[in-house]
DRENTI-249214 format. One line per field, with one value per residue (C-alpha): residue in one letter; x, y, z. Coordinates in steps of 0.25 Angstrom, whole numbers, plus 2048, in hexadecimal, padded with zeros to 3 digits. Layout:
! DRENTI-249214
tinu: A / ...
X: X / ...
Y: Y / ...
Z: Z / ...
//
This chain:
! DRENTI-249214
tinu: X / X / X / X / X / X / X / X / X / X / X / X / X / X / X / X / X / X / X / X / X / X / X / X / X / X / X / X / X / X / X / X / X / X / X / X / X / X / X / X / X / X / X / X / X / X / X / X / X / X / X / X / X / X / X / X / X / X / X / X / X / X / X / X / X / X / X / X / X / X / X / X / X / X / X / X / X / X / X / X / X / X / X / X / X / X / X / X / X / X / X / X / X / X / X / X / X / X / X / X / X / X / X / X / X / X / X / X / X / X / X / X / X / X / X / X / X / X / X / X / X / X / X / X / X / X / X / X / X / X / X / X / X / X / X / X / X / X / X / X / X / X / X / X / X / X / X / X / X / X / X / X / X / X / X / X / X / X / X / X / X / X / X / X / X / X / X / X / X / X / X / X / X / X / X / X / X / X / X / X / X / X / X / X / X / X / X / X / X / X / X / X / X / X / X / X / X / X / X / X / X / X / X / X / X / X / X / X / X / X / X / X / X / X / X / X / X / X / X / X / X / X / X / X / X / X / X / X / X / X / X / X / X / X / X / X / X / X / X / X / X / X / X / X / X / X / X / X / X / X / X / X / X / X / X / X / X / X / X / X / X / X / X / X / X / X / X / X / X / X / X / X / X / X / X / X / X / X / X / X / X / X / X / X / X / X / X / X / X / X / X / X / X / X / X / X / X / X / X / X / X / X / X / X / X / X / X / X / X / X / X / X / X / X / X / X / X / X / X / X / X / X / X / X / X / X / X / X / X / X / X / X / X / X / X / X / X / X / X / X / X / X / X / X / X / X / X / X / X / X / X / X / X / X / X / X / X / X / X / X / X / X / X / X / X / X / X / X / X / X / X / X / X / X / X / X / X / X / X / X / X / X / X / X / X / X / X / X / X / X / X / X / X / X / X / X / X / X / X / X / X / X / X / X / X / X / X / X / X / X / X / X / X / X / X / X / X / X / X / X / X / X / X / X / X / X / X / X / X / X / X / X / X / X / X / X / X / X / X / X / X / X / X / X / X / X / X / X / X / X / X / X / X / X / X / X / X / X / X / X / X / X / X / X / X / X / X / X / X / X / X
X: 800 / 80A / 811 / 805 / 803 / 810 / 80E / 801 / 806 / 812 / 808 / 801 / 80E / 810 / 802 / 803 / 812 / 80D / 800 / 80B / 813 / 808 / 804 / 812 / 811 / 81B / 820 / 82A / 82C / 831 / 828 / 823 / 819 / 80C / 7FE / 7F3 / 7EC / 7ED / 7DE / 7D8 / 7D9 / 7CD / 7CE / 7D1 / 7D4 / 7E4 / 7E6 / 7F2 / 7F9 / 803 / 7FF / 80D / 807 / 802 / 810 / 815 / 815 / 819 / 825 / 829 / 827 / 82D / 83C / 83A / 83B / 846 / 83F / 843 / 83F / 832 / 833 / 83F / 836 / 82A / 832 / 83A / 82C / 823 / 82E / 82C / 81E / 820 / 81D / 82B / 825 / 81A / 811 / 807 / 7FA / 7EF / 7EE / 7FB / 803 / 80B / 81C / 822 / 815 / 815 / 808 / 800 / 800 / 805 / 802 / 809 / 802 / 805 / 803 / 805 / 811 / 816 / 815 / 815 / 812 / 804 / 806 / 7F9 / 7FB / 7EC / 7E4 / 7DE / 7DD / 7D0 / 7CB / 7DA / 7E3 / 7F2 / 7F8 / 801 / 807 / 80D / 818 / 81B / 819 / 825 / 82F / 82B / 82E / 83A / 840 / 83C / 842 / 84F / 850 / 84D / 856 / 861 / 863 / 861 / 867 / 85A / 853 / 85F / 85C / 85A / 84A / 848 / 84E / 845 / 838 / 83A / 83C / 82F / 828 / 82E / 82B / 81C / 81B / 824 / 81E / 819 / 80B / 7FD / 800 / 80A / 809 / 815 / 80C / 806 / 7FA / 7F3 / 7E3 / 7DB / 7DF / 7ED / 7F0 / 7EF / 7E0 / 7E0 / 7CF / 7CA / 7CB / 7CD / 7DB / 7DB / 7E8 / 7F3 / 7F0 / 7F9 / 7FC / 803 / 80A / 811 / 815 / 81A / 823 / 829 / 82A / 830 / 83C / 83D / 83F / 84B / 852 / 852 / 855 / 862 / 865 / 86B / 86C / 866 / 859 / 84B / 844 / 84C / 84D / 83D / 83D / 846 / 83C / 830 / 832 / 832 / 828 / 81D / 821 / 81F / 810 / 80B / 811 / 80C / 7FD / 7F9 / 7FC / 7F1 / 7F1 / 7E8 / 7F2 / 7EF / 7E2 / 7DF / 7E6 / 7DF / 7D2 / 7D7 / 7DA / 7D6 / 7D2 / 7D5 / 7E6 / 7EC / 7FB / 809 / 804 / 7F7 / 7F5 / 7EA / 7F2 / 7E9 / 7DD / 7D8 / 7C9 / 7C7 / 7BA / 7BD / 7C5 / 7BC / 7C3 / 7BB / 7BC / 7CB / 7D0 / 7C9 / 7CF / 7DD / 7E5 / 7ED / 7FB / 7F7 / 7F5 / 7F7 / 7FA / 7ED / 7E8 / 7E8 / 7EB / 7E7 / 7E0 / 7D3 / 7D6 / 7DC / 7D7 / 7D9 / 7D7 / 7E1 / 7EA / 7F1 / 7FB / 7FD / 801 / 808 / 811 / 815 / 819 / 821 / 827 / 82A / 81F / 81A / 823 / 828 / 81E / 812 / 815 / 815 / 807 / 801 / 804 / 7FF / 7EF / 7F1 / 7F3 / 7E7 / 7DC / 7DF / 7D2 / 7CF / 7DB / 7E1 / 7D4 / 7D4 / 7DE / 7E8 / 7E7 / 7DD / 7DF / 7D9 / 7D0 / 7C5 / 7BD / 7B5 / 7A6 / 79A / 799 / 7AA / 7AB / 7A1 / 7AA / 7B9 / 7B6 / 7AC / 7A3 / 7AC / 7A7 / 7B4 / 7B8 / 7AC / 7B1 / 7B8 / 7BC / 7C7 / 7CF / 7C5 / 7C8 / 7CC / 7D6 / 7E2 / 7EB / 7F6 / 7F7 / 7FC / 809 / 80A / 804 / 80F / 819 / 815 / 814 / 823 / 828 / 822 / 824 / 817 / 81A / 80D / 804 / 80B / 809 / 7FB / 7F8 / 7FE / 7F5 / 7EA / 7EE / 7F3 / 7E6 / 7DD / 7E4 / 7E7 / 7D9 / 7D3 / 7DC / 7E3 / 7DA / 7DD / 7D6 / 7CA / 7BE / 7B6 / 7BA / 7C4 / 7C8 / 7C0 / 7BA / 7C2 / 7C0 / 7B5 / 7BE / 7CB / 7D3 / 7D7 / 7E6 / 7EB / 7FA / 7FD / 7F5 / 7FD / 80B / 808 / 805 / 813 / 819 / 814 / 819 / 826 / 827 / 822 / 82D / 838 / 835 / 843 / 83D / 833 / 841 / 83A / 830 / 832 / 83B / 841 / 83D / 842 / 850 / 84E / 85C / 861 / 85A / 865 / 868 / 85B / 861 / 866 / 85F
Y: 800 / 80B / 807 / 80B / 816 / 81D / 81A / 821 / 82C / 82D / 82C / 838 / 842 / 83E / 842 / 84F / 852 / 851 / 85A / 864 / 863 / 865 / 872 / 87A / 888 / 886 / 896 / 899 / 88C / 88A / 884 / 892 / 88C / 881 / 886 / 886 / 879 / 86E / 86F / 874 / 882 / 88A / 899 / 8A4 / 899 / 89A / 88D / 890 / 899 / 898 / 89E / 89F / 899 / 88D / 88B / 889 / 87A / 877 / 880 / 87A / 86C / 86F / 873 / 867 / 860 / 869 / 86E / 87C / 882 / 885 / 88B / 892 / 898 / 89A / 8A3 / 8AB / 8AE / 8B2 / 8BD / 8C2 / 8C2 / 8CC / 8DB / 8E2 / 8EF / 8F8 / 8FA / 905 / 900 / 8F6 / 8ED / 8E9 / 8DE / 8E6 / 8E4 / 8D8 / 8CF / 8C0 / 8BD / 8B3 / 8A9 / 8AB / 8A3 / 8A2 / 8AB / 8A8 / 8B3 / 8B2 / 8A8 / 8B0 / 8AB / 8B5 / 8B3 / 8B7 / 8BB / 8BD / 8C7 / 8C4 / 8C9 / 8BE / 8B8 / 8B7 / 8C7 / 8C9 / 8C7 / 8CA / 8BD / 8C0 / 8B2 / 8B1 / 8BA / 8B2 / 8A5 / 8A9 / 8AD / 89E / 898 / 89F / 89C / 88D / 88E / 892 / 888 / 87F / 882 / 886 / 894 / 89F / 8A6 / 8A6 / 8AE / 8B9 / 8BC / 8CB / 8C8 / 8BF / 8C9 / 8D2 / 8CB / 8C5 / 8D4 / 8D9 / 8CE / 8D1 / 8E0 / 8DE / 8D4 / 8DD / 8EC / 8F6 / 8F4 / 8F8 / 8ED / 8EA / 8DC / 8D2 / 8CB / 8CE / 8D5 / 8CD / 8CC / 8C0 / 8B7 / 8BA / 8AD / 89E / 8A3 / 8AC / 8AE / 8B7 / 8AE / 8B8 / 8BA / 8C6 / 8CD / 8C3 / 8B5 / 8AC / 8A5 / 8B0 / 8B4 / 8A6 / 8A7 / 8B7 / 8B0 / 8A4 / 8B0 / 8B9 / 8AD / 8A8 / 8B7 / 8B9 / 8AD / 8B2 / 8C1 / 8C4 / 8CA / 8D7 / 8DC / 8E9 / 8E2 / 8E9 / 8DD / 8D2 / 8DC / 8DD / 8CD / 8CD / 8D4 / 8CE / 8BF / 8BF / 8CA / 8C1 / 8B4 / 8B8 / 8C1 / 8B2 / 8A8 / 8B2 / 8B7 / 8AD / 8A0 / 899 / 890 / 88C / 896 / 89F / 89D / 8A0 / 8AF / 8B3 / 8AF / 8B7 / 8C3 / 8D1 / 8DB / 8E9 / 8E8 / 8F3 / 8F6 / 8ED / 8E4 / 8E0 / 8D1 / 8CF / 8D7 / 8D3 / 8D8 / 8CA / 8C8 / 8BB / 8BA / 8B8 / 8AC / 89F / 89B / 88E / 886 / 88B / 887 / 878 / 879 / 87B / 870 / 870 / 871 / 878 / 885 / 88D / 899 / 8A2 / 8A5 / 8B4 / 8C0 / 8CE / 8D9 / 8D2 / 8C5 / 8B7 / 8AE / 8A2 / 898 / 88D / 892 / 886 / 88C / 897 / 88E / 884 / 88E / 896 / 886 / 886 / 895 / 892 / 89D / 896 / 891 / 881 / 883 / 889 / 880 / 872 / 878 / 87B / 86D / 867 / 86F / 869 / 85B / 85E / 863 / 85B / 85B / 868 / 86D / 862 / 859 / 850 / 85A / 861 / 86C / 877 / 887 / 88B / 887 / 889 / 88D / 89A / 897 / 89E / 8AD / 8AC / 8A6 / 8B0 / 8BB / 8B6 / 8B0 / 8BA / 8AC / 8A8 / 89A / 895 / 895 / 890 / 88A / 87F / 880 / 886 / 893 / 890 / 886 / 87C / 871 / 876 / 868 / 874 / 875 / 866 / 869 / 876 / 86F / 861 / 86C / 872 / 864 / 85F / 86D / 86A / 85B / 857 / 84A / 844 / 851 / 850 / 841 / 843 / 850 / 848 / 83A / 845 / 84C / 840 / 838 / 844 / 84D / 843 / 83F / 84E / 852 / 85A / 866 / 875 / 872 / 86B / 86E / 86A / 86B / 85E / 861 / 855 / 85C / 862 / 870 / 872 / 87D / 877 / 876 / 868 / 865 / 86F / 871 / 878 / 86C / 861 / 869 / 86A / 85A / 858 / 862 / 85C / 84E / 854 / 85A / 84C / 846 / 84F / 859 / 862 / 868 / 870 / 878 / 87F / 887 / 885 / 88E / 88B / 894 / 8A2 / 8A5 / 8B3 / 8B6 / 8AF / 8B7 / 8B9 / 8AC / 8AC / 8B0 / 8A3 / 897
Z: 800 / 802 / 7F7 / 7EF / 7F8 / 7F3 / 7E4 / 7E5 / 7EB / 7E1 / 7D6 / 7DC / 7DD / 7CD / 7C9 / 7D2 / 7CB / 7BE / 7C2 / 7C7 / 7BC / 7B2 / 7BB / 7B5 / 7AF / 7A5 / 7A1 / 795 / 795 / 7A5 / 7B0 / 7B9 / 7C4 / 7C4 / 7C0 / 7CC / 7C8 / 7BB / 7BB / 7AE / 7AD / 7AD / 7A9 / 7B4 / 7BE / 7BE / 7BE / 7B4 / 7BE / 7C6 / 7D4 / 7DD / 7E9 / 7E1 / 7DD / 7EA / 7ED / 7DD / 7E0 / 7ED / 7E5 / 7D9 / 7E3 / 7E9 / 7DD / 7D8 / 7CC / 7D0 / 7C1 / 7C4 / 7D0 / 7CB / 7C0 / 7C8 / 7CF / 7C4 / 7BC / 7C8 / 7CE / 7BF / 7C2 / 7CD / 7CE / 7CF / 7D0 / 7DA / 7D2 / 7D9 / 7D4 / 7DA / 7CF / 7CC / 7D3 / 7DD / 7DE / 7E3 / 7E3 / 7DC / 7D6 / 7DA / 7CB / 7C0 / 7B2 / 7A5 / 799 / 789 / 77F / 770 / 775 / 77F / 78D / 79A / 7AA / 7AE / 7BD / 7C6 / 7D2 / 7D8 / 7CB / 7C9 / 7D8 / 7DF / 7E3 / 7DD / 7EA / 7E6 / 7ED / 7FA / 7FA / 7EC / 7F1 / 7FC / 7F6 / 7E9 / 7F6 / 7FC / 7ED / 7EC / 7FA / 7F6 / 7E9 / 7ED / 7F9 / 7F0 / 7E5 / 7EE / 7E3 / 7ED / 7DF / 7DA / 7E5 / 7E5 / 7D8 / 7D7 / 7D2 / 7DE / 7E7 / 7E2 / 7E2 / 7EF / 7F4 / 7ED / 7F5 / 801 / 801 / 7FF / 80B / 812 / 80F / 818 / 81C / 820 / 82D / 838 / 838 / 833 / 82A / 81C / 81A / 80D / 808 / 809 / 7FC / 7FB / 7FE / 7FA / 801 / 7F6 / 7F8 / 802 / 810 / 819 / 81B / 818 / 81F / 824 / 821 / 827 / 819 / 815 / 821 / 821 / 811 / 814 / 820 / 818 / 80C / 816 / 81A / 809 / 806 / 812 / 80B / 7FD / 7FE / 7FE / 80D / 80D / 819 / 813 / 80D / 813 / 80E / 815 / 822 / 81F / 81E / 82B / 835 / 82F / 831 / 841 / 840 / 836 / 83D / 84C / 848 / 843 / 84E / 856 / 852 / 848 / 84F / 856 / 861 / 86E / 877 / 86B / 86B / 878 / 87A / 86D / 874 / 87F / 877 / 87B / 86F / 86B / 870 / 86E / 86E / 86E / 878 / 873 / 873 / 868 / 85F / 854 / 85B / 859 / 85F / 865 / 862 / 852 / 855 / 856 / 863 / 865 / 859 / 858 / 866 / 863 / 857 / 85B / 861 / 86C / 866 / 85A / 853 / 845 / 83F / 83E / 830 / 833 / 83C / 83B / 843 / 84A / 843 / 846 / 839 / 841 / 835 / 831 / 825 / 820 / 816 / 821 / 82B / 824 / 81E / 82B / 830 / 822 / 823 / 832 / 835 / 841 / 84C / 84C / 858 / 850 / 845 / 84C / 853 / 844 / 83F / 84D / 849 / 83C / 841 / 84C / 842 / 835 / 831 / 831 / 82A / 821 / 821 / 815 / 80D / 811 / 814 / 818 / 812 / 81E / 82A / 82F / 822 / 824 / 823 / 823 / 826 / 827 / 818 / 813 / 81A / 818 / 809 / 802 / 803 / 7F9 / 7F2 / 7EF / 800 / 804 / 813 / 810 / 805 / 7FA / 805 / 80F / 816 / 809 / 808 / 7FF / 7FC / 7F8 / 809 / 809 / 808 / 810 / 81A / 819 / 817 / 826 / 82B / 826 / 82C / 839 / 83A / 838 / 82D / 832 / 82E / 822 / 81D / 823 / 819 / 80D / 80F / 80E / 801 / 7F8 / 7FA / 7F5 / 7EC / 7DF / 7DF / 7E0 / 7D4 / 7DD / 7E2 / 7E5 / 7F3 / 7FA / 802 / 80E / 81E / 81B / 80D / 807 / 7FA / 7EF / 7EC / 7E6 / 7DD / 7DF / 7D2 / 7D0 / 7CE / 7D5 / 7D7 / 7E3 / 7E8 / 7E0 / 7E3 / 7F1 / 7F1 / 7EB / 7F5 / 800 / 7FB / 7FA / 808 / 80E / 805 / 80B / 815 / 811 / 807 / 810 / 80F / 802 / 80A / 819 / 823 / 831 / 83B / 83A / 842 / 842 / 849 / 83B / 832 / 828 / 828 / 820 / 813 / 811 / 80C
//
């Protein structure tokens, strides 16, 4: 029997490489990135674009397996894609920003890159997370490749600068974090994360430690000075205010409003009466706890983020502590955030009068389903990756029986529906690739842990900090 086992499970990683390898955008005759899904195209879908954050868990796989081409060009072509200039007016992309897809356009024989900045995004949202996510593909790259040559080049230099300096500009805030609107993200729908969701918070810190590898370190560099003072600054504000536990728990419930001043407690002005104290403290376990899915004035969005959390384990966000307790609530409520496909985007879903106010009663995120509270098979590797860094082989092997049983026979969908993940989407694109990619990446980082080296960071030795220049 495990014999056959094994062969069946080879045979499924030869089906999902040939879907991948189909899924290449080929442009002036050299592979560039994988379009979103090998499902037929339908018109104004984009299924022929390649969205950076899509290209993620290909990238990963494709250094893993040392075809460094791809990533190499993915690269090169989507810094050409990016504004180099401050351009004063609303409607044109501003300096320094990496658009969220791009495709590959002929005309009269010619072939030129189509970038897309939000224009054609749902309630046209410029993505905050394509920026950080190139600085994550860059870092990886290099480690990868072992060429640190190539992110010196004077046009790396550069567009890692222009990132920098828009996550690092002077604001209308005095928080550490990144003011962004609801669907800048992989949530990229309105959800109600307006402000500071924790998703991005956790790619802006592993963005933050990619870019202080790659720049070149003069002492006199405002944006590696600027990179310097933020790191502690962003980490500490999350351990701090979005992490919830049951000692947590209770001094929010506790808190008094309407603080003023350097030693107020509730900093945030957090009511206690928004926060549904009952079902949460049965909810948590013991040893447990997570990373909030948002803080601001007044609000503590005490949803499960999975990518957010997952990705401040993976970028060392979270302490060994933090990261070991977030695993341990995973372990303890399985079904309620894996179920039968890992993983959930996000739980609870908002229902009833709260979906009609946070979604706009919008019929794709009905509750349960799609950003609301759907099963995104993307999240199975994030979720292995976080389980490998913490330890946890036993989460991992559990989280891959799940995926390899279902995901073959439902041709590979965009996502799944229902409080356990049991119904395919009922608008999920078959064949998906981020969702075949990450099946192959999380094969990859079963098969050998050391390559969590492309995308995870030891905790931050801040007395060290210019040892961070080096790879």
């Amino acid at each position: 029997m495990e014999t056959e086992k094994l062969v069946i499970v080879d045979d499924l990683e030869k089906q999902a490489w040939e879907i991948l390898d189909k899924s290449i955008i080929y442009y002036q005759g050299r592979p560039v990135g994988t379009r979103t899904s090998c499902e037929q195209i339908k018109q104004g879908l984009e299924h022929d674009h390649c969205f950076i954050r899509d290209f993620v868990p290909s990238a990963l796989l494709f250094l893993i397996k040392g075809k460094y081409d791809i990533v190499r060009n993915f690269l090169e072509e989507t810094l050409k894609l990016q504004p180099k200039k401050n351009q004063l007016d609303a409607y044109i992309p501003g300096q320094g920003l990496i658009p969220a897809s791009f495709k590959v356009v002929s005309d009269n024989g010619q072939e030129y890159l189509e970038a897309d900045f939000g224009e054609h995004a749902i309630a046209r949202v410029t993505p905050v997370d394509s920026c950080l996510w190139w600085i994550v593909i860059l870092h990886a790259y290099v480690k990868a490749t072992k060429d640190i040559s190539f992110a010196l080049q004077p046009q790396f230099q550069q567009g890692i600068m222009l990132i920098m300096e828009i996550c690092l500009a002077t604001r209308f805030d005095m928080y550490p974090t990144l003011l962004v609107p609801d669907g800048a993200c992989m949530i990229y729908r309105r959800m109600g994360i307006y402000g500071y969701p924790l998703e991005i918070q956790a790619l802006f810190y592993a963005a933050l430690r990619c870019a202080r590898k790659l720049l070149i370190c003069a002492g006199d560099n405002k944006i590696v000075i600027g990179i310097d003072n933020r790191l502690p600054l962003l980490r500490d504000h999350i351990r701090r205010h979005y992490w919830i536990d049951i000692k947590r728990l209770n001094a929010i419930y506790r808190f008094k409003g309407e603080e003023y001043g350097q030693s107020a407690v509730n900093q945030f002005n957090i009511y206690p009466d928004s926060i549904r104290y009952a079902n949460l403290a049965i909810w948590l376990p013991k040893h447990g706890g997570y990373l909030a899915g948002n803080v601001g004035p007044s609000q503590l969005d005490t949803r499960f983020f999975a990518l957010g959390n997952m990705m401040a384990i993976l970028a060392s966000l979270t302490s060994e502590q933090q990261s070991q307790a977030i695993m341990n609530l995973i372990e303890e409520q399985w079904d309620d955030l894996v179920g039968e496909m890992p993983m959930k985007i996000c739980f609870p879903a908002v229902e009833k009068e709260e979906y009609r106010i946070f979604t706009g009663c919008d019929p794709r995120n009905i509750p349960w389903s799609y950003h609301n509270g759907g099963s995104w098979p993307v999240l199975l590797w994030f979720l292995i990756a976080a389980a490998q860094k913490t330890g946890r082989t036993d989460v991992s092997q559990r989280a891959w029986d799940i995926a390899q049983e279902r995901l073959s026979q439902n041709q590979w969908p965009e996502y799944y529906d229902g409080i356990r993940g049991l119904l395919v989407g009922k608008k999920a694109r078959r064949y998906q690739i981020w969702t075949i990619s990450g099946f192959l990446l999380a094969k990859e980082l079963i098969r050998n842990p050391s390559h969590l080296a492309l995308i995870s960071f030891a905790q931050l030795d801040l007395e060290n900090a210019s040892q961070s220049c080096e790879l």
